[in-house]
N, C-alpha and C positions, 0 to 999 in steps of 0.2 A: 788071015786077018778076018775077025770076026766083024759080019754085018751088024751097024748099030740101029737099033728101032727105035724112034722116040716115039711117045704117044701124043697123039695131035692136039687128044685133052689137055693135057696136062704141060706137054711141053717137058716132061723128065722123059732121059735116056736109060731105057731100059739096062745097060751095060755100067751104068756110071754107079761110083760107089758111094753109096749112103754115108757111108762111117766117117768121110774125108770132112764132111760140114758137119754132121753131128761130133763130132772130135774137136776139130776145130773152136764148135758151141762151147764145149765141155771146157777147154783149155779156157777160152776168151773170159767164162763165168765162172771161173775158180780164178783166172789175176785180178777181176772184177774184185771178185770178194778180199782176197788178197789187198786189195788195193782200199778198199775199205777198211778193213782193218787195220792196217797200217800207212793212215792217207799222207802223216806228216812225210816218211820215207818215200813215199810214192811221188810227194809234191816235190821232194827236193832230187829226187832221179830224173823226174822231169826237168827240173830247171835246170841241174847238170848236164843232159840230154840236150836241152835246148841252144845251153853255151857251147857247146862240141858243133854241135850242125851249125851255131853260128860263126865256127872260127873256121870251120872246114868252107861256108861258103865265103867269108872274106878269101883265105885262098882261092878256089874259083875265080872272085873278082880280080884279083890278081892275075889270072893266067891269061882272065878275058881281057883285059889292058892290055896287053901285047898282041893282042890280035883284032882288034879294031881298027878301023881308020883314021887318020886325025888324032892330032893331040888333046882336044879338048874331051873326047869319046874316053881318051885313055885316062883322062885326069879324073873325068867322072867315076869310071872304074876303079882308078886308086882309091879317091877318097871315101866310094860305098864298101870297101875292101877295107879301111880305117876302121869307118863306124862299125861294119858286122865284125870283127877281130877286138874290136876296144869293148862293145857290148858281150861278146860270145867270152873273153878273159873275166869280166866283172859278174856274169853270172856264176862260171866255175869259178870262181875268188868267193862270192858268198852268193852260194846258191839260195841261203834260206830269204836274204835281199830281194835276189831274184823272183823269188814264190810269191813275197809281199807286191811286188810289182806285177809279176802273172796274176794275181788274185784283182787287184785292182783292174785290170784289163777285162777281165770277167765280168767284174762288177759293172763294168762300161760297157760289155757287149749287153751283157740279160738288164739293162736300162734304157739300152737306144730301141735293141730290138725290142722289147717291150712293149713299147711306146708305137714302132713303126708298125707292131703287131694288131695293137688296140686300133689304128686308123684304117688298114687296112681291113681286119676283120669289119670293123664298125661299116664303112665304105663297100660293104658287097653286098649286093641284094640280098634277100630275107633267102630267097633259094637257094643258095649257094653255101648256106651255113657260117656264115664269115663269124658269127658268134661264137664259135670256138678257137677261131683264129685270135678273137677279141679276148677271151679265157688265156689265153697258154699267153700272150703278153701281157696279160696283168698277174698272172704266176712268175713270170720272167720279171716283172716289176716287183715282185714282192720278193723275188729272193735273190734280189739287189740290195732292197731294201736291208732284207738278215743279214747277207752278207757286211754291206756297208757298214751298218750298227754294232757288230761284233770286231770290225777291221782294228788293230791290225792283227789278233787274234783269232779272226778267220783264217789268215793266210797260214795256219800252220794244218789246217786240214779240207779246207775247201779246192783246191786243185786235184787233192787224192780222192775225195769222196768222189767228187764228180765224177771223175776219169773214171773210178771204179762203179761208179752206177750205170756211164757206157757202156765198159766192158761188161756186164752183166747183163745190161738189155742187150747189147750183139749176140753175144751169145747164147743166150735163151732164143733169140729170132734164128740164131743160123741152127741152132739144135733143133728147134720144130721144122726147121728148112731141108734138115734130114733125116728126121721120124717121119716128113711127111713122104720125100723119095722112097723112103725104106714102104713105109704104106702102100702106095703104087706099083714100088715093082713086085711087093710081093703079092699082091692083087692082079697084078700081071701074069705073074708064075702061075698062081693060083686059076686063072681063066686058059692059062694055056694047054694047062696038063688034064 
C-alpha cells in the first residue's frame, strides 16, 4: 500500500487521479451543451424524471405509515402519499403540463430571490461589496421578467436551457478542478526527480 503525500499548499494528493474531475468536467459540459440544444426534450425528461421520483416517494409514504405511531401520524402519511402519487401520475400523464408548471416555479424563485437579493445586498456595508449581491438579484428580476413575458411559451425551452447552462459551468469548474491537480502533481513529479 502506497504512502499518500498531500501537499500542504495545495491540499491535492499527490496519488489522486486528475482525469476522474476532468472527465467528469468533460462529460457534465457536453449534457450541458446537449441540453441546450435540445432544451424542449431536456425540459420534458425532467418533468418525467420528476413524476417518477414523485410516485416512487408517495410509495415511501406508504411504507412510512405503517411504521409510525398512532393513527393520526399514519393518516398524515397516507394522505402526503395521495398527493405525491396524484402529482408524480399528472406529470408523467403530460409532462409538457408539467414543464409549464416547473417554468412557472422558476419564474417565482428568480423573483422572490431577486428581490431578497436586492435587500440584502443593498443592507451590507459598502465593504462587504453587497453591490453585487444587489446586481445578480436584479438579473434574477430581469429574467423573471423574460421569462414571465414570453410564458407560456417559455416553458417549452427555459427548464432545458437553464439545466444545460449548469451543467456546463459545473463542468467547465470541475475540468479546471483537474487541470489544475494534473498542474501540481506534475510539478511535483517535476521537483522530485
Amino acid at each position: 500500500m502506497a504512502d499518500t503525500v498531500a501537499d500542504h499548499s495545495t491540499g491535492i494528493d499527490s496519488d489522486h487521479d486528475w482525469r476522474v474531475p476532468a472527465g467528469g468536467g468533460v462529460l457534465l459540459a457536453v449534457l450541458g451543451v446537449l441540453a441546450i440544444l435540445f432544451p424542449f426534450v431536456t425540459g420534458v425528461s425532467v418533468s418525467l424524471l420528476l413524476g417518477a421520483l414523485l410516485v416512487i416517494g408517495g410509495f415511501a409514504h406508504v411504507a412510512h405509515a405503517f411504521s409510525v405511531p398512532g393513527w393520526t401520524a399514519s393518516l398524515v402519511q397516507l394522505i402526503l402519499a395521495v398527493i405525491y402519487v396524484i402529482a408524480g401520475i399528472s406529470l408523467l400523464a403530460n409532462p409538457v403540463l408539467g414543464l409549464t408548471t416547473l417554468t412557472l416555479l422558476v419564474i417565482a424563485y428568480l423573483f422572490v430571490a431577486g428581490i431578497f437579493e436586492i435587500v440584502a445586498g443593498l443592507s451590507m456595508p459598502r465593504e462587504a461589496n453587497g453591490l453585487w449581491i444587489a446586481v445578480s438579484g436584479v438579473i434574477g428580476l430581469l429574467l423573471a421578467g423574460l421569462l414571465w413575458a414570453g410564458w407560456p411559451s417559455t416553458a417549452l425551452w427555459a427548464i432545458g436551457v437553464l439545466l444545460g447552462v449548469n451543467l456546463v459551468v459545473s463542468g467547465v469548474a470541475l475540468l479546471s478542478v483537474g487541470s489544475a491537480e494534473r498542474r501540481v502533481i506534475s510539478d511535483e513529479s517535476a521537483t522530485a526527480a
